[in-house]
N, CA, C and O atoms as CSV, one atom per row, in Angstrom:
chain,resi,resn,atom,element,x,y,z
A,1,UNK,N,N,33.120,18.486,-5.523
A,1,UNK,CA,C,32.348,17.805,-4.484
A,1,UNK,C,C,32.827,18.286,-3.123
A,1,UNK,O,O,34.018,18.403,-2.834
A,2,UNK,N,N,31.999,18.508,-2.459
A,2,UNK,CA,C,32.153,18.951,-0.554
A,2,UNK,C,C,31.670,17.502,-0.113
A,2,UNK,O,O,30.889,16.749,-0.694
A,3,UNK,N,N,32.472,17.300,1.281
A,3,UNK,CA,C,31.803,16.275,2.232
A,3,UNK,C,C,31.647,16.570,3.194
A,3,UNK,O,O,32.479,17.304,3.728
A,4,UNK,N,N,30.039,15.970,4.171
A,4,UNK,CA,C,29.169,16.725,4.849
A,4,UNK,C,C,29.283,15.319,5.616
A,4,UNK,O,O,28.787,14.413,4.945
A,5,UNK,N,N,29.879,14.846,7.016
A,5,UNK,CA,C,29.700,13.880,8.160
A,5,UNK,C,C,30.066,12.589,6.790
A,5,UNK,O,O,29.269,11.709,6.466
A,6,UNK,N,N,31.101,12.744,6.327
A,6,UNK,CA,C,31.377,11.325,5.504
A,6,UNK,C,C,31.353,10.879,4.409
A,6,UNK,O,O,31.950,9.926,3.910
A,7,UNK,N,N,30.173,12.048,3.749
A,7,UNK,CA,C,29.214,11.544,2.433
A,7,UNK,C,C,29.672,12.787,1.477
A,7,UNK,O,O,29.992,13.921,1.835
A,8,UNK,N,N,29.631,12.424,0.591
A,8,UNK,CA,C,30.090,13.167,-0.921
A,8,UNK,C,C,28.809,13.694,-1.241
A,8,UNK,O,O,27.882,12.887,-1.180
A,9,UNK,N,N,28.528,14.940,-1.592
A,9,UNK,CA,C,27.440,15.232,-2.230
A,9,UNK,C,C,28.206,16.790,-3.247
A,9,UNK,O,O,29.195,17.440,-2.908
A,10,UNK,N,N,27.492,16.966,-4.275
A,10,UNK,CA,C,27.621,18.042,-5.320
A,10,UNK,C,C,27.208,19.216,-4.662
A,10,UNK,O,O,26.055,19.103,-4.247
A,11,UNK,N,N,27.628,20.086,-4.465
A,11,UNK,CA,C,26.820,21.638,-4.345
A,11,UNK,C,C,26.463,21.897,-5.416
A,11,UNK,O,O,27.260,21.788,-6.347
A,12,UNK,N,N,25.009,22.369,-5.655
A,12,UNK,CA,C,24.437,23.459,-6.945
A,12,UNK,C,C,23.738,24.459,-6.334
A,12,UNK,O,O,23.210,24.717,-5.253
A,13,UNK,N,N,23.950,24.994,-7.560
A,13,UNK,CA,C,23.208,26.559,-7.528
A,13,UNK,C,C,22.618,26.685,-8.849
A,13,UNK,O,O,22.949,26.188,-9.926
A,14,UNK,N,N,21.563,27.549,-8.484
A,14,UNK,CA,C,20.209,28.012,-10.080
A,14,UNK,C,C,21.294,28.780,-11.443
A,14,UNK,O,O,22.088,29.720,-11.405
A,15,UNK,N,N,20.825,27.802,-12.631
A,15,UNK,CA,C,21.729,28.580,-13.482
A,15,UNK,C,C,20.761,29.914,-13.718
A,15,UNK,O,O,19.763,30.185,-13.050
A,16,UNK,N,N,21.446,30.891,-15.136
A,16,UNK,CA,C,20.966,32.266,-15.527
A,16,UNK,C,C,19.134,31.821,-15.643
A,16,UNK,O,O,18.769,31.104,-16.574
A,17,UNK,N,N,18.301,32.248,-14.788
A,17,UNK,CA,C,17.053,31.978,-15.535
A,17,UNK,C,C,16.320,31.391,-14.611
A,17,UNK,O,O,15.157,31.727,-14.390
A,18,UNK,N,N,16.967,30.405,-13.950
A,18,UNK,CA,C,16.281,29.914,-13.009
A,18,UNK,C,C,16.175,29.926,-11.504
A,18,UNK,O,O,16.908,30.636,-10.816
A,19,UNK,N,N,15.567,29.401,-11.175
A,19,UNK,CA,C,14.891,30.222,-9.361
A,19,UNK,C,C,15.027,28.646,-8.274
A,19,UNK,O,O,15.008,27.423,-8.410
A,20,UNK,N,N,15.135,29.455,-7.431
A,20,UNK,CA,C,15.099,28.392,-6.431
A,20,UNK,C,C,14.162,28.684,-5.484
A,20,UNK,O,O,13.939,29.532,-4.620
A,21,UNK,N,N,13.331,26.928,-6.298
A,21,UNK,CA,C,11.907,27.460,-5.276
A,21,UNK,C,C,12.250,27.078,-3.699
A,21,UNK,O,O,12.123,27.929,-2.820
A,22,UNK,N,N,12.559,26.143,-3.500
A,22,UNK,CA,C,13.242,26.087,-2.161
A,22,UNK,C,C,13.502,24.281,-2.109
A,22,UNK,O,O,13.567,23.544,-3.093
A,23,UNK,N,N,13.614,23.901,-0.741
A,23,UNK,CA,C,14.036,22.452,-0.441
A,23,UNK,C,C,13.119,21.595,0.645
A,23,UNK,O,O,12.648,22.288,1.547
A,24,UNK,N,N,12.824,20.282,0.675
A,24,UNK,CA,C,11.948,19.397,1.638
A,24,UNK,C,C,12.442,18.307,1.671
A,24,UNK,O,O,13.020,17.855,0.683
A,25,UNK,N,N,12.309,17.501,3.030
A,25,UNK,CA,C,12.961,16.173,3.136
A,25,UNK,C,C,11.548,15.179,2.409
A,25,UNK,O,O,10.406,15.602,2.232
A,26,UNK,N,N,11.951,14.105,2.162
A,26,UNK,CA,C,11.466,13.284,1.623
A,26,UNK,C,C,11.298,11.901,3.209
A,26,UNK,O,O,11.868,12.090,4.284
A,27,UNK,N,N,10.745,11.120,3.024
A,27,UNK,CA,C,10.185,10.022,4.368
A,27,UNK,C,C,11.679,9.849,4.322
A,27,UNK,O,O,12.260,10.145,5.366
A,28,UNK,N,N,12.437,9.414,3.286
A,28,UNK,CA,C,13.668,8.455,3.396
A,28,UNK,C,C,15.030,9.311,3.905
A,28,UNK,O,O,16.188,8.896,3.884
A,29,UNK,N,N,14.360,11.155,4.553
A,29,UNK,CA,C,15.258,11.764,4.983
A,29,UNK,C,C,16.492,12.451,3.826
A,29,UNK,O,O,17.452,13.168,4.106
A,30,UNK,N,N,16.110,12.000,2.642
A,30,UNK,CA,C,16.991,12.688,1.751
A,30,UNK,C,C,15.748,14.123,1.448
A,30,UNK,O,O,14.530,14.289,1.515
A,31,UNK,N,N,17.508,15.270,0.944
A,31,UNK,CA,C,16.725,16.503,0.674
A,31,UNK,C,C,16.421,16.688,-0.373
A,31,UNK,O,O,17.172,16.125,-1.170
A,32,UNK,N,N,15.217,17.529,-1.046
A,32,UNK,CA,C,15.314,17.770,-2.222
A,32,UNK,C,C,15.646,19.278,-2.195
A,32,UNK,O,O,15.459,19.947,-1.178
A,33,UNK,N,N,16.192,19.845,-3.447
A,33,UNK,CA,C,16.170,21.261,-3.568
A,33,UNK,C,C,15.349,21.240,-4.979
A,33,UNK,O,O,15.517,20.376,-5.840
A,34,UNK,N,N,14.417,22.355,-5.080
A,34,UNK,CA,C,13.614,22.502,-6.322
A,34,UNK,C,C,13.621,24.060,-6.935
A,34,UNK,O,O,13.458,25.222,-6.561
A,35,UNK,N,N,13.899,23.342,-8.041
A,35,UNK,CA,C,14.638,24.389,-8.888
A,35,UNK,C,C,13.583,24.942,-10.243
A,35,UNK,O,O,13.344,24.279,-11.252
A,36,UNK,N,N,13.015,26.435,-9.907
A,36,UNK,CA,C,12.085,26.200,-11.549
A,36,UNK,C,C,13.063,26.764,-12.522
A,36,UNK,O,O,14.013,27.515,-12.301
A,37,UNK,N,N,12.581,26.181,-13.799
A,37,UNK,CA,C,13.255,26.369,-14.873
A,37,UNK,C,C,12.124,27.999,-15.512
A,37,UNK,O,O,10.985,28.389,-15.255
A,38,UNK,N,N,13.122,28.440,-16.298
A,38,UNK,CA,C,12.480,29.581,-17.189
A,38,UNK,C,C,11.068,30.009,-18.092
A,38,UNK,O,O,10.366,30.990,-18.334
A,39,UNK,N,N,11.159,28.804,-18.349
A,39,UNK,CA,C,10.705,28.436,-20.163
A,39,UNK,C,C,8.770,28.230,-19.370
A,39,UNK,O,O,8.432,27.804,-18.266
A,40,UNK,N,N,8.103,28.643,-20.291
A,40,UNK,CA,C,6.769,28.650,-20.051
A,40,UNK,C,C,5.967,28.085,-20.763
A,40,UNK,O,O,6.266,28.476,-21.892
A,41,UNK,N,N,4.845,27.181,-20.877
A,41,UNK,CA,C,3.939,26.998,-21.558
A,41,UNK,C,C,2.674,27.163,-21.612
A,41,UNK,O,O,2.188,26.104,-21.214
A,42,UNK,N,N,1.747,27.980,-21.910
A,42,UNK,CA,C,0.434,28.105,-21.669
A,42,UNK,C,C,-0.598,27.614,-22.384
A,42,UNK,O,O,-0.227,27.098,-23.439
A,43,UNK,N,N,-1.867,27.587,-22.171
A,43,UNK,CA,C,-2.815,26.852,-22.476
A,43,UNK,C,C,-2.653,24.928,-22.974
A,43,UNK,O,O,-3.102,24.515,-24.044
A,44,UNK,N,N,-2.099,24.217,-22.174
A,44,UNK,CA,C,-2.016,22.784,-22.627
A,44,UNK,C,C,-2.479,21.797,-21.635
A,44,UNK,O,O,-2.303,21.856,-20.418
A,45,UNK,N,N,-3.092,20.886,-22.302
A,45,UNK,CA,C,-3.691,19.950,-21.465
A,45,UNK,C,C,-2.964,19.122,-20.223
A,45,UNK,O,O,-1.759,19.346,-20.337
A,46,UNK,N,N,-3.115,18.578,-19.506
A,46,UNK,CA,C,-2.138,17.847,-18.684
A,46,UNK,C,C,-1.575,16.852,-18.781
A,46,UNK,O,O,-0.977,16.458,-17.781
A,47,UNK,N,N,-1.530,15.991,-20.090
A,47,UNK,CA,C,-0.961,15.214,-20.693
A,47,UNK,C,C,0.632,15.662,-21.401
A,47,UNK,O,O,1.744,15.138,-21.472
A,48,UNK,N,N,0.016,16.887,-21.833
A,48,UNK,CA,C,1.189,17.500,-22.936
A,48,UNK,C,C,1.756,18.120,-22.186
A,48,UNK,O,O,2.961,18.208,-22.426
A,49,UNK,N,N,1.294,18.779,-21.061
A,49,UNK,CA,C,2.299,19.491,-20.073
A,49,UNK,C,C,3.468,18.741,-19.311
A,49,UNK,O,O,4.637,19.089,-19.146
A,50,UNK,N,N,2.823,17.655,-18.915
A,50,UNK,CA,C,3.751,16.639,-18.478
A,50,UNK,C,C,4.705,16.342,-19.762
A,50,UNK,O,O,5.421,17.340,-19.848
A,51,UNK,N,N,4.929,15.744,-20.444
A,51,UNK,CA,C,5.868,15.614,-21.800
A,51,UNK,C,C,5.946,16.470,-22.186
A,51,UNK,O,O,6.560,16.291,-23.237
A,52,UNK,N,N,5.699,17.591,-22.065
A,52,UNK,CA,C,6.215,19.174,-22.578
A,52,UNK,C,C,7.828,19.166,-20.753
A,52,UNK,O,O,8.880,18.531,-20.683
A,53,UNK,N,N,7.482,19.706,-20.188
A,53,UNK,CA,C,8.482,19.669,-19.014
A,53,UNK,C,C,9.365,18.747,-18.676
A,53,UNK,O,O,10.371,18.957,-17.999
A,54,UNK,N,N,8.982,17.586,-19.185
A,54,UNK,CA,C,9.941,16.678,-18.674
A,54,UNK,C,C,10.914,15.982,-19.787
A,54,UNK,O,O,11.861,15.200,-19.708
A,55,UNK,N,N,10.047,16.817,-21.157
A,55,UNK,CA,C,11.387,16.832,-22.480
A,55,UNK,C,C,12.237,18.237,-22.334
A,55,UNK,O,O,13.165,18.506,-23.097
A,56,UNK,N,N,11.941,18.839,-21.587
A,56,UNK,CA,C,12.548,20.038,-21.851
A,56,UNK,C,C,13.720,20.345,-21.999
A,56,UNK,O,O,13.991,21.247,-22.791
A,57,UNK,N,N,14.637,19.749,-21.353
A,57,UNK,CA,C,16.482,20.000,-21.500
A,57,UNK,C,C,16.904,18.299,-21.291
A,57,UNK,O,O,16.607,17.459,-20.441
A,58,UNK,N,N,17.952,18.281,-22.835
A,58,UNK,CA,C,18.496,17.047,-23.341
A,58,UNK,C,C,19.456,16.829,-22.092
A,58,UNK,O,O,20.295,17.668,-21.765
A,59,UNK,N,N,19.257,15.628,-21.425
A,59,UNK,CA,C,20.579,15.488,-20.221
A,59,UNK,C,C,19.987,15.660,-19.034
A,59,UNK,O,O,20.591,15.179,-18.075
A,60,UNK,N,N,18.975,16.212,-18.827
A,60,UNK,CA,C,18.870,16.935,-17.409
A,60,UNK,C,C,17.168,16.388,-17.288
A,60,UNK,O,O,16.153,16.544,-17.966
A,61,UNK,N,N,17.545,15.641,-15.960
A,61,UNK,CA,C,15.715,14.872,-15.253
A,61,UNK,C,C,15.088,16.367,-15.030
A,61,UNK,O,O,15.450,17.126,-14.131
A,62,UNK,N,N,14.285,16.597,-15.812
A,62,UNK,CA,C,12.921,17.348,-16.017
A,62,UNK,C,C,11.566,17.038,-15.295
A,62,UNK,O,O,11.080,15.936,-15.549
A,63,UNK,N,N,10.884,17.864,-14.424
A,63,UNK,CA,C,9.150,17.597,-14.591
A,63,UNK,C,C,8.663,18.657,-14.307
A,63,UNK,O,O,9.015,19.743,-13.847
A,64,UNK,N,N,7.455,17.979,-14.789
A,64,UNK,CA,C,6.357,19.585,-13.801
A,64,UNK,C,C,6.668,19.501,-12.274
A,64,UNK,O,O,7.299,18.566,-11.780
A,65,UNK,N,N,6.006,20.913,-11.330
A,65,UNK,CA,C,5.935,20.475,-10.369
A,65,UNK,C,C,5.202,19.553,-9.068
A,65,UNK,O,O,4.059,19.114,-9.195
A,66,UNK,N,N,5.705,19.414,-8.298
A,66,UNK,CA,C,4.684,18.337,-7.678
A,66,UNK,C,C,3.946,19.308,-6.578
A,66,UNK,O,O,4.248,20.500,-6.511
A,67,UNK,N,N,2.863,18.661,-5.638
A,67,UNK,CA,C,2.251,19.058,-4.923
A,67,UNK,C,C,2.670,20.323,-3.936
A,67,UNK,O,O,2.090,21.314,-3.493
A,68,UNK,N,N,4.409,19.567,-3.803
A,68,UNK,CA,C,4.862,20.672,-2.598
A,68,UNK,C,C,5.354,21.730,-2.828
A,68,UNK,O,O,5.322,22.731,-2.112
A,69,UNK,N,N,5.952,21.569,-4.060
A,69,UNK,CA,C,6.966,22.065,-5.035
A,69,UNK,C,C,5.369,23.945,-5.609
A,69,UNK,O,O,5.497,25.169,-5.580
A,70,UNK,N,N,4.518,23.259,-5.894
A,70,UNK,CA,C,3.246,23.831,-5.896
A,70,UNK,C,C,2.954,25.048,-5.230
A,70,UNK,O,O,2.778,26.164,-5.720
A,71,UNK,N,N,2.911,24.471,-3.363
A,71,UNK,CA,C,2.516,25.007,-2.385
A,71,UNK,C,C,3.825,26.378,-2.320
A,71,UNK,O,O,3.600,27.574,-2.137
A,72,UNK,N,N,5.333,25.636,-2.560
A,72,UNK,CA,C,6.128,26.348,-2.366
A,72,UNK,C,C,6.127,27.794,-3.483
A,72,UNK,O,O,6.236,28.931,-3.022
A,73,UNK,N,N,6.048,27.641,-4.331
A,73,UNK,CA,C,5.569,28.349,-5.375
A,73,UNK,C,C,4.657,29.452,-5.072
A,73,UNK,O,O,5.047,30.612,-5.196
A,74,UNK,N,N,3.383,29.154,-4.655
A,74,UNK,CA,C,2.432,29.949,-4.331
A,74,UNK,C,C,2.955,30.694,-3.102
A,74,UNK,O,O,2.691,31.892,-3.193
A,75,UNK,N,N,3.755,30.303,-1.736
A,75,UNK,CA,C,3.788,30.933,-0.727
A,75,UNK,C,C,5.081,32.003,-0.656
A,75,UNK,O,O,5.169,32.969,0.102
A,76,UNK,N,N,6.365,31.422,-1.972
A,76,UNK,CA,C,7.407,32.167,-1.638
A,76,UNK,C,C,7.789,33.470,-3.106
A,76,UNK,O,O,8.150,34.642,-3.210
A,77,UNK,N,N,7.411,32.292,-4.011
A,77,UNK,CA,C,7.483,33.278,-5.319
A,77,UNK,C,C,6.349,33.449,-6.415
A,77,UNK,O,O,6.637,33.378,-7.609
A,78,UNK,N,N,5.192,33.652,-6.027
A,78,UNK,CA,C,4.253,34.717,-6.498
A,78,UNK,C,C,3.945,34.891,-7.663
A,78,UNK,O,O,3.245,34.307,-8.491
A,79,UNK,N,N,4.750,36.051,-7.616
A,79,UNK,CA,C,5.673,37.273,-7.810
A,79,UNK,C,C,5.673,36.383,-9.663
A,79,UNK,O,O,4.972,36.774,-10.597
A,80,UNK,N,N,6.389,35.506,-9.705
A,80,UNK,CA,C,6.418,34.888,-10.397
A,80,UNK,C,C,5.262,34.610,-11.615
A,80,UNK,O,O,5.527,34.284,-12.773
A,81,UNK,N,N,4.108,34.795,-11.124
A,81,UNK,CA,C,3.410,34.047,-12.023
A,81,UNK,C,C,2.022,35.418,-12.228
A,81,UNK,O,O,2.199,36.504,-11.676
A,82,UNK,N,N,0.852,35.179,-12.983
A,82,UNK,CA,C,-0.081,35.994,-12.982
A,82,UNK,C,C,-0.693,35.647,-11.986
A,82,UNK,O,O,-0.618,34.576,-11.383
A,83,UNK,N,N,-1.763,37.168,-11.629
A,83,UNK,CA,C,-2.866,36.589,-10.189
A,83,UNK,C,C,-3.619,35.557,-10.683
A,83,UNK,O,O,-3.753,34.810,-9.714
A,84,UNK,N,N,-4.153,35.105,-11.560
A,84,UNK,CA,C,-5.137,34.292,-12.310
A,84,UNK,C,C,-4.926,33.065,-12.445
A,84,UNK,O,O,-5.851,32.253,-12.414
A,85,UNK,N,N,-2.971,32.531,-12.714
A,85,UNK,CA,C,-2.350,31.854,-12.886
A,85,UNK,C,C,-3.457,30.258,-12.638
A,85,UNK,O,O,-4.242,30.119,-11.699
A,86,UNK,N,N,-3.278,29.506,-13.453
A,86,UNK,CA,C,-3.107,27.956,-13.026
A,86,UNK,C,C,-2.433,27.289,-13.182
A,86,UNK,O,O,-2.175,27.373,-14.382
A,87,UNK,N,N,-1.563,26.175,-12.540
A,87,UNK,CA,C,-0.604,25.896,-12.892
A,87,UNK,C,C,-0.885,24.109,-12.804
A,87,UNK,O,O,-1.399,23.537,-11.843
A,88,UNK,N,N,-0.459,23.540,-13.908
A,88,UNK,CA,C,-0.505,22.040,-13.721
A,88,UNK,C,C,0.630,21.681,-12.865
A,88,UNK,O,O,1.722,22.249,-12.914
A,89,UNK,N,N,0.125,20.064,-11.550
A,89,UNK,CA,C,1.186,19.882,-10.958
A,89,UNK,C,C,0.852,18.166,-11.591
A,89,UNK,O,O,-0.169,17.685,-12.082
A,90,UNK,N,N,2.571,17.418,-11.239
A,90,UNK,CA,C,2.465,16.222,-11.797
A,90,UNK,C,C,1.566,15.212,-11.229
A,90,UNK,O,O,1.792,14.042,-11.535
A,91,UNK,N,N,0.686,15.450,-10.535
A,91,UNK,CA,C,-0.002,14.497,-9.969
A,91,UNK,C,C,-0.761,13.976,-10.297
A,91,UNK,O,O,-1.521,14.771,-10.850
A,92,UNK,N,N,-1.247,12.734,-10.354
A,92,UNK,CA,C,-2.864,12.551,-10.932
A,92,UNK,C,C,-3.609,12.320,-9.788
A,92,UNK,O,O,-3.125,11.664,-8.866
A,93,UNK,N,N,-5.174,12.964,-9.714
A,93,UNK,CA,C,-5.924,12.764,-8.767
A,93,UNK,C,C,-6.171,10.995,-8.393
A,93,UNK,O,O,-6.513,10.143,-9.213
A,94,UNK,N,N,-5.935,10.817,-7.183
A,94,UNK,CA,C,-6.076,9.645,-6.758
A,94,UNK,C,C,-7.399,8.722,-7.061
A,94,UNK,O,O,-7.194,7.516,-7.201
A,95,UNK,N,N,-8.664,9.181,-7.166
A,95,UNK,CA,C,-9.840,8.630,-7.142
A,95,UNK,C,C,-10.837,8.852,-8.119
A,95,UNK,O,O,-12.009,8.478,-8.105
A,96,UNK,N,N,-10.074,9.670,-9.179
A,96,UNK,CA,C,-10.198,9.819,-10.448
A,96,UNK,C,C,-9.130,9.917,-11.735
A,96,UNK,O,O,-8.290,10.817,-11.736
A,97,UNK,N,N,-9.194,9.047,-12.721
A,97,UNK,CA,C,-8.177,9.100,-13.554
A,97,UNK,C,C,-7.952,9.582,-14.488
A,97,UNK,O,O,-6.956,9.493,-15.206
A,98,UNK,N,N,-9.330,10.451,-14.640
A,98,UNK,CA,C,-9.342,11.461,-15.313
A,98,UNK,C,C,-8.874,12.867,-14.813
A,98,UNK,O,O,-9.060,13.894,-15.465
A,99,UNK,N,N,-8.312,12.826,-13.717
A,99,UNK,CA,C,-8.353,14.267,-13.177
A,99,UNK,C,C,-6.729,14.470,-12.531
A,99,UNK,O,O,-6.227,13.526,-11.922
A,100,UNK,N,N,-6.026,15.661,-12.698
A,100,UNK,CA,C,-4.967,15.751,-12.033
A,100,UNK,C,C,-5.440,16.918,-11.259
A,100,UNK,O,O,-6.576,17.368,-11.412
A,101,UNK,N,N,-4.341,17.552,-10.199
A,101,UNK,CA,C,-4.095,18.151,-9.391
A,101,UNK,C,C,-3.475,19.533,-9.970
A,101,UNK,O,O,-2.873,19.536,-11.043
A,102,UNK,N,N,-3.636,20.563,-9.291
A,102,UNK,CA,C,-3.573,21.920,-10.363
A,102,UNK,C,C,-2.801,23.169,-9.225
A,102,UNK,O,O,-3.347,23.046,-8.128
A,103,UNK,N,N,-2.164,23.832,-9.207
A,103,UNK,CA,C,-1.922,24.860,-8.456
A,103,UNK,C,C,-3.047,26.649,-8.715
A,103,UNK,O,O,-3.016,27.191,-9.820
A,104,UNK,N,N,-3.547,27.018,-8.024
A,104,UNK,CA,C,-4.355,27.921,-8.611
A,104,UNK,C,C,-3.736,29.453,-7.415
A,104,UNK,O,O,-3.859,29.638,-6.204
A,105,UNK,N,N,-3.050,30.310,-8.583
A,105,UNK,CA,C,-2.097,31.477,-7.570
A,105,UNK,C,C,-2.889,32.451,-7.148
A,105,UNK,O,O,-2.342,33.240,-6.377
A,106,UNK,N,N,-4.544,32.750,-7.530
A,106,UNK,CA,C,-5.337,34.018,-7.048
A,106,UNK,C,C,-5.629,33.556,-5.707
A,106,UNK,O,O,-5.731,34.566,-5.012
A,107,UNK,N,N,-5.805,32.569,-5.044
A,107,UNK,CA,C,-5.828,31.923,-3.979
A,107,UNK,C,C,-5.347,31.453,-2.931
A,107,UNK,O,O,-5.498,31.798,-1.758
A,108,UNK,N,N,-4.465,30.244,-3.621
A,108,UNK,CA,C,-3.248,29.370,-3.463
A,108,UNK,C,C,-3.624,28.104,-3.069
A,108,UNK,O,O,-2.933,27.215,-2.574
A,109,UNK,N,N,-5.076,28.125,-3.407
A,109,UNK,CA,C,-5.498,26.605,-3.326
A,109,UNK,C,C,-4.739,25.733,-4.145
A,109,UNK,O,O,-3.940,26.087,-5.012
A,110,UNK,N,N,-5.165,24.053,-3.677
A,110,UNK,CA,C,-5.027,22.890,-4.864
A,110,UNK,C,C,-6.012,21.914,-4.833
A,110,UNK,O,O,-6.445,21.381,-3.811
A,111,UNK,N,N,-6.441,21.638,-6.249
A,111,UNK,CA,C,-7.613,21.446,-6.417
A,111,UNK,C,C,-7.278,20.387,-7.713
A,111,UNK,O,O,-6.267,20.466,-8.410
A,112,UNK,N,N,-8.362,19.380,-7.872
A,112,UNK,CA,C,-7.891,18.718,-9.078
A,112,UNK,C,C,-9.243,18.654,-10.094
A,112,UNK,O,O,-10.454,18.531,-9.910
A,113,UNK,N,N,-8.477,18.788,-11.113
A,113,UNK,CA,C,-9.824,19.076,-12.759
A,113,UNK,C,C,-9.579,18.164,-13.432
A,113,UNK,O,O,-8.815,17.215,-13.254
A,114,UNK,N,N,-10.494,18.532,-14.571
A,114,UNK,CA,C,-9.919,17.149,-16.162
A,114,UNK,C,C,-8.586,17.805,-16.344
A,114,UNK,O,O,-8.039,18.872,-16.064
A,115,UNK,N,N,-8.310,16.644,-16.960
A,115,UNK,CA,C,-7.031,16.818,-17.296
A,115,UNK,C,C,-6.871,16.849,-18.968
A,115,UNK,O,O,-5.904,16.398,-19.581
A,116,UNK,N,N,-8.223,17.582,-19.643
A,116,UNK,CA,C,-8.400,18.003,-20.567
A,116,UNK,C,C,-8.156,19.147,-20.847
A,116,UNK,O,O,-7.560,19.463,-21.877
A,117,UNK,N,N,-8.670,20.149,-19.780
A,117,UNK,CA,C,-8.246,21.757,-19.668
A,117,UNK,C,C,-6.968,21.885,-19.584
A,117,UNK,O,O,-6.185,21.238,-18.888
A,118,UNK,N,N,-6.664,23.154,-20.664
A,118,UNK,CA,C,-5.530,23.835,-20.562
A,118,UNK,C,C,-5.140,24.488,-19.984
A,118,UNK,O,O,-5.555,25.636,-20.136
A,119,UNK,N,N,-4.494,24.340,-19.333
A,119,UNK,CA,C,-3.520,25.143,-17.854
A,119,UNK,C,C,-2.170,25.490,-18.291
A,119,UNK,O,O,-1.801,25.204,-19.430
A,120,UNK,N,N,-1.433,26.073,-17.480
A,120,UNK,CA,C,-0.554,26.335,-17.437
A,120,UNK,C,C,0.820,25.342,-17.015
A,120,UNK,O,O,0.851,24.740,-15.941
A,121,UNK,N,N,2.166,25.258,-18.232
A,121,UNK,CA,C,2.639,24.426,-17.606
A,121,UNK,C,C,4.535,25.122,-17.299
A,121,UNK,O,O,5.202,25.794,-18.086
A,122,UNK,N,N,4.873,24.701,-16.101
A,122,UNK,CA,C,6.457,25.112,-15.643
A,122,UNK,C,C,6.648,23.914,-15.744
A,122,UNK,O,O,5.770,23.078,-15.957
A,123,UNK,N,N,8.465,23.591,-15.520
A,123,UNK,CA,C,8.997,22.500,-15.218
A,123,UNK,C,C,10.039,23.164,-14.189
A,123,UNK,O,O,10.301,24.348,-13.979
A,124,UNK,N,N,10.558,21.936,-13.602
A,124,UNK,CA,C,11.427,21.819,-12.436
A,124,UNK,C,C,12.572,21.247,-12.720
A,124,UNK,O,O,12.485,20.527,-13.715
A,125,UNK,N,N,13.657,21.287,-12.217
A,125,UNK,CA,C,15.002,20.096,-12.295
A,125,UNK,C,C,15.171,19.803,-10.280
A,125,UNK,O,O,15.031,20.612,-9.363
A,126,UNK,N,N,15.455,18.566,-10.261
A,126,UNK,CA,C,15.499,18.648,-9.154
A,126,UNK,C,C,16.968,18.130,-8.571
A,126,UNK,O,O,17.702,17.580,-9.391
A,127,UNK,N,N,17.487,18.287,-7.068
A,127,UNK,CA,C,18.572,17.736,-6.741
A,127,UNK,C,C,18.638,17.489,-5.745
A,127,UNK,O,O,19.033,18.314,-4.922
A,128,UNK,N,N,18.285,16.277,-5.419
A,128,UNK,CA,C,18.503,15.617,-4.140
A,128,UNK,C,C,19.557,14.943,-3.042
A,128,UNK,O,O,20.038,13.843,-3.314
A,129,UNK,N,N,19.809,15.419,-2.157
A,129,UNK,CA,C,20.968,14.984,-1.337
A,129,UNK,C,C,20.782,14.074,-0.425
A,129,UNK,O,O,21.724,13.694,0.270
């Protein structure tokens, strides 16, 4: 542990495999750092993607990514994914409950569909300070 003005916090770093998509404050001023994990899943609905990512490693808070986590994705690491890519994010569309929120990389829009279609699913670990 390092201490930063008083407060104890952990330093981490990305294990073998994984990337650091980058970091954002949250309203309550804590940071997050977001971390993608390796492991890939393709073609699954957005039900199973969500419980696919967030079972993924015994011990360790798992999810898909979220909205920003998304944006960050598309603007810094690419590179990462196919041009075609879609990527499920954990969100569910607000004004439909049938529909979540999706990352789409030929673009870099976000857009929300059924959450019947099979998309693409990553997971994240996250660590907040």
């Amino acid at each position: 542990a390092a201490t930063l003005e008083g407060s104890s916090f952990t330093l981490f770093s990305p294990q073998k495999g994984e990337t650091l998509i980058g970091s954002y404050a949250g309203p309550d001023g804590k940071v997050t750092h977001a971390i993608l994990l390796p492991e890939v899943k393709r073609e699954v609905n957005w039900v199973s993607a969500l419980a696919w990512a967030r079972g993924l490693r015994a011990g360790v808070e798992t999810d898909a990514p979220n909205r920003i986590e998304g944006l960050l994705l598309f603007l810094h690491h690419r590179a990462l994914f196919e041009k075609n890519d879609v990527l499920w994010l954990n969100e569910q569309y607000a004004d439909f409950s049938g529909n979540a929120w999706y990352q789409y990389f030929n673009y870099g829009y976000q857009y929300r569909w059924s959450k019947d279609n099979e998309l693409l699913a990553r997971a994240v670990r996250r660590v907040t300070i």
